[in-house]
C-alpha positions in Angstrom: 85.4 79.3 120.3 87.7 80.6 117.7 88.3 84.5 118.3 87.1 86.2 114.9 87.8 90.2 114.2 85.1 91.4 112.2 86.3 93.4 109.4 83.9 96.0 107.8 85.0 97.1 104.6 83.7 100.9 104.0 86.4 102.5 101.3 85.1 102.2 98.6 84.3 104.6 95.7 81.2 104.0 94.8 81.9 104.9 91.1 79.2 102.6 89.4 76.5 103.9 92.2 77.4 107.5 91.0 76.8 108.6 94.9 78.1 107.3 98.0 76.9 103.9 99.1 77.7 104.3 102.6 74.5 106.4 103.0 72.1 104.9 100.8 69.0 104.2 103.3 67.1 100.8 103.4 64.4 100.4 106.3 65.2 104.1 107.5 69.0 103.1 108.3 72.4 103.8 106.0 74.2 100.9 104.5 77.1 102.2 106.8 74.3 101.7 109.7 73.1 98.4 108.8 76.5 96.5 108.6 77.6 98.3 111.7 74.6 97.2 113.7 74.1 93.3 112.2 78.3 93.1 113.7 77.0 94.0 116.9 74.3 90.8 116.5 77.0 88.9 116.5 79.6 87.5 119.2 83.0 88.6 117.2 85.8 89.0 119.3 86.4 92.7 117.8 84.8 94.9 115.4 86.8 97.0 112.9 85.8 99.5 110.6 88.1 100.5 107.7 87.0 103.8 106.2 87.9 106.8 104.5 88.7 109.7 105.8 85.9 112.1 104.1 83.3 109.6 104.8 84.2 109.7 108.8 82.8 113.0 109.0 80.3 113.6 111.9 80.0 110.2 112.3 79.4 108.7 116.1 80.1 104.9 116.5 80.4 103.1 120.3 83.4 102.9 121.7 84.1 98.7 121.3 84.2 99.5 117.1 88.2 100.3 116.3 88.0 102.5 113.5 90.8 102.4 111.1 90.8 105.6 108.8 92.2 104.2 104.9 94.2 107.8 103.1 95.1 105.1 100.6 91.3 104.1 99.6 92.2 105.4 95.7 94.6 102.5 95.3 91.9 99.4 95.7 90.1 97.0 97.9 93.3 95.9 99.1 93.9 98.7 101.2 91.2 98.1 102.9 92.0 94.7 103.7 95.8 95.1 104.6 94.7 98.0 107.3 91.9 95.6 108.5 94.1 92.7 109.3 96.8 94.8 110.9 94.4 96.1 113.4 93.2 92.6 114.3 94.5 90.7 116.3 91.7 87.7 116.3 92.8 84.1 115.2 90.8 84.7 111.8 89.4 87.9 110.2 85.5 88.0 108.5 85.3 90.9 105.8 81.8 92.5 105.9 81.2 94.4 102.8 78.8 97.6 103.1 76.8 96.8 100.1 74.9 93.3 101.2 72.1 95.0 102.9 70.3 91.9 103.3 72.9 89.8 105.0 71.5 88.7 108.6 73.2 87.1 111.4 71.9 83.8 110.8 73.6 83.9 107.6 76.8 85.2 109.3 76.7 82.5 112.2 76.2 79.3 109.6 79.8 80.1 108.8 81.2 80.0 112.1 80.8 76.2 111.3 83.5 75.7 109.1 86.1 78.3 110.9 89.3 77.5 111.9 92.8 79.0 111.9 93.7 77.4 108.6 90.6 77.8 106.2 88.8 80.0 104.0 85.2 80.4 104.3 82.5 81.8 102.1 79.4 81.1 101.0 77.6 80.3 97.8 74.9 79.9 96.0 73.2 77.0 94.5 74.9 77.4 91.5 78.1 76.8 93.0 78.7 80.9 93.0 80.6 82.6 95.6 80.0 85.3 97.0 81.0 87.6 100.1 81.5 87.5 103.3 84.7 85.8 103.2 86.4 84.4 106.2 90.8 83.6 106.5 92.1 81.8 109.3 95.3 83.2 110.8 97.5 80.9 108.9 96.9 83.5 106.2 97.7 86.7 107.9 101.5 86.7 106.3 99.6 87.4 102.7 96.4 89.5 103.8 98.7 92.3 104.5 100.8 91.8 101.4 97.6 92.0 98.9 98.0 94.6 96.3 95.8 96.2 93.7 92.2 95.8 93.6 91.3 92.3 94.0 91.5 92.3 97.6 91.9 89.1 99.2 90.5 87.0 96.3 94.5 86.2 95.1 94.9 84.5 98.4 92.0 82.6 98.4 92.6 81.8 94.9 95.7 80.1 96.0 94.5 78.0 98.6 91.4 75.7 97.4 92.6 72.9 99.6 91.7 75.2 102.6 88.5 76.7 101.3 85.5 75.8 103.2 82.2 76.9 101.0 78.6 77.0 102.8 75.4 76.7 100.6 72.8 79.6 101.6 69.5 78.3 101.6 68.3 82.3 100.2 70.8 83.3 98.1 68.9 86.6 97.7 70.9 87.1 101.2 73.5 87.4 99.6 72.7 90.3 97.3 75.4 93.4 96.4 74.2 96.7 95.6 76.6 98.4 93.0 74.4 100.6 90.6 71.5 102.7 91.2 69.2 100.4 88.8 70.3 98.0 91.5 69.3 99.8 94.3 66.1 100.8 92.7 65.1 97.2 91.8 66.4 96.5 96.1 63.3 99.5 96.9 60.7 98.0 94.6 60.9 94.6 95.6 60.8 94.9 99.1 58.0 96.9 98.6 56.5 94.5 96.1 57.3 91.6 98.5 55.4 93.4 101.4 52.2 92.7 99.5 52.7 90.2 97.9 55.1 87.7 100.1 58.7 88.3 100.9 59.7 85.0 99.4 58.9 85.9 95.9 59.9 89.1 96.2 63.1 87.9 97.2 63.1 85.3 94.5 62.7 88.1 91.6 65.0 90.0 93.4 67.9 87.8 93.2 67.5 87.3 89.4 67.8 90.8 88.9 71.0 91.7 90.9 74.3 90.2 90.9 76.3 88.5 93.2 79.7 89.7 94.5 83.0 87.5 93.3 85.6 87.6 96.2 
């Protein structure tokens, strides 16, 4: 099996969100708490976590998660994703956002499919919409650490479509970012409303409502 370092992004500023999105709480556990633990669901060869130094503050994590601290988080997503990728050393790198609460490790695993050390994985919806997590084999290492700005890793996947590798996700409501506090709001009512009334339609309404990230 192909050795995969998962990557969890956590440096970001939360401007649209107007508080940190790290410790928002869904189903009495943080953002930061949910991503940390689904990794740990998972059989990744490492586990990394890329975060600012202010938002490390009194936190505890176990001692198999290599935390990277980012002092250069101002300057964009691709920070993050530069320090991830120099502290890996698996044969491809999975970036985990923060802000996909309802990602699950079935999800995560029916991309393991498609993995190799020359492609670029990610999944979409059934429009044809991508979305995050986003997987890059090791053949792409050279220009993960040279990304610049705040696209991230999107320019080198732009770049490469013969090597992208896109899975279809059965509930694209999975797939789900949380960037505003109307967001967030619409996340808490629904899963309440779903509770009584059926998580599938809950989940249904809930995906029209939100948007989807664009790696």
């Amino acid at each position: 099996m192909l050795k995969v370092s998962a990557i969890i992004m956590a440096s970001g500023s939360s401007l649209r969100m107007g508080r940190n999105k790290l410790f928002l709480d869904y189903h009495g556990e943080t953002f930061l708490q949910r991503i940390v633990n689904l990794s740990n669901e998972v059989a990744f060869y490492e586990r990394i976590l890329v975060i600012s130094p202010e938002n490390i503050q009194g936190l505890r994590f176990s001692n198999d998660l290599k935390v990277v601290q980012n002092l250069e988080a101002k300057s964009g997503q691709s920070a993050s994703v530069r320090l991830g990728t120099q502290a890996a050393s698996g044969e491809g790198y999975l970036y985990l956002p923060i802000d996909q609460p309802l990602l699950d490790h079935k999800l995560l695993e029916s991309l393991f499919l498609m993995y190799s050390k020359e492609t670029i994985v990610f999944p979409v919806d059934q429009k044809e919409n991508p979305s995050s997590p986003i997987f890059f084999g090791e053949k792409f290492r050279s220009e993960l650490l040279e990304v610049k700005g705040k696209s991230g890793g999107r320019a080198v996947r732009n770049n490469h479509p013969e090597a992208w590798r896109k899975i279809k996700v059965n509930t694209p409501s999975r797939l789900i970012d949380i960037d505003t506090p109307e967001e967030y709001q619409r996340l808490i009512d629904q899963d309440q409303f779903g509770s009584k009334r059926g998580k599938k339609n809950g989940a249904a309404s809930l995906s029209e409502s939100c948007r989807y990230i664009k790696p």
